[in-house]
N, C-alpha and C positions, 0 to 999 in steps of 0.2 A: 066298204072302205076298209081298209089294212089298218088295223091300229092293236097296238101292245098297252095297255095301262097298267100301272103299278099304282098299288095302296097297300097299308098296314104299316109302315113305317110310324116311327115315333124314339120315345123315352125309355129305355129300358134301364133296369138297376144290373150289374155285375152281374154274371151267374145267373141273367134271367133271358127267358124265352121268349120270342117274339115270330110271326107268321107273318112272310109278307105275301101278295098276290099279281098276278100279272093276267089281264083277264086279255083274253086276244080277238079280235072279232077281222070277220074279213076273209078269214080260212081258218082249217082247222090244226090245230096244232099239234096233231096225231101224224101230219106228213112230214115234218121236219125235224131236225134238232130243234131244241131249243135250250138258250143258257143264260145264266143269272152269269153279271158285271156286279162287281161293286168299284169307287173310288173316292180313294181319302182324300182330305184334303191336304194338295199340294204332292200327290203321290200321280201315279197312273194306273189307267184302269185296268184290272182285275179278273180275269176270270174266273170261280170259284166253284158255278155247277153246271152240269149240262144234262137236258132228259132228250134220249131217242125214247119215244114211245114205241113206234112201230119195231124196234128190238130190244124192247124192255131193258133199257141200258141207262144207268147213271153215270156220271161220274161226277169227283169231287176233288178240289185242290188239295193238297196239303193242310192249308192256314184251314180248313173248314172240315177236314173227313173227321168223321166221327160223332160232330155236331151240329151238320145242317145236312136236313135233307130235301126234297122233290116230290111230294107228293102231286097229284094231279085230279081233277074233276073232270072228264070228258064231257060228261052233258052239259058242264058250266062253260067248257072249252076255256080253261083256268088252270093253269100253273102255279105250283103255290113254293116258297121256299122257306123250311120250318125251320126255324133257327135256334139251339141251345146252348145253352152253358156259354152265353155271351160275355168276350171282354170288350177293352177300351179300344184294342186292334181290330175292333168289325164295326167303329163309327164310322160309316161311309156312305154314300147316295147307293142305292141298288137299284139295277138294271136290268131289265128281260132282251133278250135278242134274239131274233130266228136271222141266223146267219145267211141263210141258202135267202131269204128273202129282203133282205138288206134292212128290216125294219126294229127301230130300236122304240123303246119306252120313253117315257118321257124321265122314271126317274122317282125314289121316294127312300127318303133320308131315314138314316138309322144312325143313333145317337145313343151310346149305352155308355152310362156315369161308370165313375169307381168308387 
């Protein structure tokens, strides 16, 4: 079965760090793009990172370069997105998506106080 889940979402205080994960099962996430969504509320959704594995290639929006990045787990077949130096502008639901395969996550809120 094709599935993207997302967990690590939560609370975070100002200025604090949080890890979210996208574990993929069904294929391996080593053939396609794959990229982190985020969306606020009452805004539209976001694109913010994207990992090609197979050409070792990141990339990262503006609102996010510098302090989140894409780590990965091949054996876990697990995308992870490390997130730092969080403000009030990155309370949003986050999203994993492998585009080439139309399949999205279900989704896992991030909430960071001031």
């Amino acid at each position: 079965q094709v599935q993207l889940v997302e967990s690590g979402g939560g609370l975070v205080q100002y200025r604090g760090s949080l890890r979210l994960s996208c574990a993929v099962s069904g294929f391996s996430y080593t053939l396609y793009p794959i990229q982190w969504h985020r969306q606020a509320p009452g805004k539209e959704r976001e694109l913010v990172a994207e990992l090609t594995a197979f050409s070792f290639t990141r990339k990262y929006s503006d609102s996010v370069s510098g302090r989140f990045t894409i780590p990965e787990d091949g054996a876990k077949n697990t995308v992870f997105l490390e997130m730092n130096s969080l403000i009030p502008d990155d309370t949003a639901t986050y999203y994993c998506l492998v585009p080439t395969r139309g399949v999205w996550g279900q989704g896992t809120a991030v909430t960071v106080s001031s």
